[in-house]
N, C-alpha and C positions, 0 to 999 in steps of 0.2 A: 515429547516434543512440545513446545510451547509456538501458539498463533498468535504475531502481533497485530494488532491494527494501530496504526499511528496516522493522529491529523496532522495533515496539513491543506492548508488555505488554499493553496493551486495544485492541483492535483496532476496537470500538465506539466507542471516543472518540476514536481517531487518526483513525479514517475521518469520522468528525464534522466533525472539526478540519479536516481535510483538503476537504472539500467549504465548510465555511465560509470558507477562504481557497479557493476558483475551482472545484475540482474538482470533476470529477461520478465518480458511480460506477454501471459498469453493470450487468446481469446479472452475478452469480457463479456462477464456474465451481466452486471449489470453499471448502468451510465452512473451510478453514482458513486462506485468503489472502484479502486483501481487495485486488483488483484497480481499479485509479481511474484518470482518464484526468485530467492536466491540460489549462489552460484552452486548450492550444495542439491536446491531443489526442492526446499523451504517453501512456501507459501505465507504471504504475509501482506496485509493489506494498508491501503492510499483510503481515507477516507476526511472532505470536509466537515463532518459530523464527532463533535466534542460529547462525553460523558456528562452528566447532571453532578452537578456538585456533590459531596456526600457533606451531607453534615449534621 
């Protein structure tokens, strides 16, 4: 199984967008990620927080 976490800027609307195509979203653990489960029951997270460049 792979866990994604993908940014996005509004975490409000991603998660939105995200339950309007399948998803549900349960208790949050915490105010800065938005944790979702897809329709299969996947886990996979909302985060404004980008990786550091590699380079």
């Amino acid at each position: 199984m792979v866990h994604l976490d993908l940014t996005a800027d509004d975490l409000g609307a991603a998660a939105e967008r995200a339950v309007a195509l399948g998803a549900t979203l349960p208790e949050q653990p915490d105010p800065h990620w938005r944790v979702l489960l897809d329709p299969a029951g996947h886990p996979f997270c909302l985060t404004p927080f980008t990786p550091d460049a590699v380079g």
